[in-house]
C-alpha positions in Angstrom: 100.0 93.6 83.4 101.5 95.9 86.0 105.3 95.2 87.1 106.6 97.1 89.7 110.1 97.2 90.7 111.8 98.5 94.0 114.7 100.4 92.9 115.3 101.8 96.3 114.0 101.2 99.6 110.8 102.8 99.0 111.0 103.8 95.7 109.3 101.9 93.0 108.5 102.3 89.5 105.9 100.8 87.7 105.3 100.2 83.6 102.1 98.8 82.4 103.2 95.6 79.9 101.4 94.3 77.3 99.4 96.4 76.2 98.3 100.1 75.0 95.5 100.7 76.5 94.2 101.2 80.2 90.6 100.3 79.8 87.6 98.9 81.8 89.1 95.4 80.8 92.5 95.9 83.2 91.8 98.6 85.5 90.7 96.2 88.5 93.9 94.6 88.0 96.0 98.1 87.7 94.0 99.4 90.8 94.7 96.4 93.0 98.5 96.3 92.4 99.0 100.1 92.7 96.6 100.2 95.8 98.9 97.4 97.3 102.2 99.5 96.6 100.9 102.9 97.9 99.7 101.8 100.7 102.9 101.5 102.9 103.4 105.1 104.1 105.9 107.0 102.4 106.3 105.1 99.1 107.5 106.7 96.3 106.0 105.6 92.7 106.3 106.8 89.4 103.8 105.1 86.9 105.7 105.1 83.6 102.7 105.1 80.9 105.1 105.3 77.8 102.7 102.3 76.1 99.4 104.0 77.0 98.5 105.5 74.0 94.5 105.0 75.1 92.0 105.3 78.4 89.1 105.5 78.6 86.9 106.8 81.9 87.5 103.5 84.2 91.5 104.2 82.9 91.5 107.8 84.5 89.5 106.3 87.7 92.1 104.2 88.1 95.4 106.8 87.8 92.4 109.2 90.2 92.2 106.3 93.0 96.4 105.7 92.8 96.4 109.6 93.7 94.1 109.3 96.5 95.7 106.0 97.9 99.1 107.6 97.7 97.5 110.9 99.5 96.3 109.0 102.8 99.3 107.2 103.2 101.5 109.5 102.9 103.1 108.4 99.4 104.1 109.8 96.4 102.1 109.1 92.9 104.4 110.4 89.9 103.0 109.6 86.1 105.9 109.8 83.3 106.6 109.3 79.7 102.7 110.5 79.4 101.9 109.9 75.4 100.4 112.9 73.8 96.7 111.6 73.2 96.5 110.6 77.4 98.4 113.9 78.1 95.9 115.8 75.9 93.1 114.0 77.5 94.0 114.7 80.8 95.0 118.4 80.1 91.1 118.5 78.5 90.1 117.3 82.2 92.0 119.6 83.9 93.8 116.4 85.5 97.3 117.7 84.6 96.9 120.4 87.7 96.2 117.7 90.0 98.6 114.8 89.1 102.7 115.5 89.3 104.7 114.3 86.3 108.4 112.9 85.9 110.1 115.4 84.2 113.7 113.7 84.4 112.0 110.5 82.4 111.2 107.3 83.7 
């Protein structure tokens, strides 16, 4: 679901495959593998969501926990290529003051 790759020593970027939605049904999944990279202080990763184009309230938990991972260890969570529905969704939750967003793309 999620594939991370290293691009630099401590700079990864991540794309969620295979589907279009980051729902209930994948978020453990998401969460573990993100947890896992963020984890090791000073990481740098940039969640390209270019084939969300739905999530729901476990979804946003999710991209919320990656935040707060990233936070502790001294990381860096970046979200890019944000569709417009997600965008507007997180805009409605006042969510786009709180994440940082790629704007040089993915």
């Amino acid at each position: 679901m999620l594939e991370l790759r290293e691009e630099n020593k401590g700079k990864i970027t991540g794309i969620i495959q295979d589907t279009n939605r980051l729902t209930a049904t994948i978020a453990p999944e998401i969460k573990g593998d993100l947890t896992d990279a963020l984890k090791e202080k000073g990481v740098s990763l940039v969640l390209n969501l270019q084939n969300i184009k739905f999530i729901d309230s476990t979804g946003i938990g999710v991209l919320i926990s990656a935040l707060k991972t990233a936070r502790q260890h001294n990381s860096n969570f970046v979200l890019c290529s944000v569709q417009d529905d997600v965008m507007t969704l997180l805009k409605l939750m006042k969510l786009d003051q709180i994440f940082d967003f790629s704007t040089d793309g993915c």
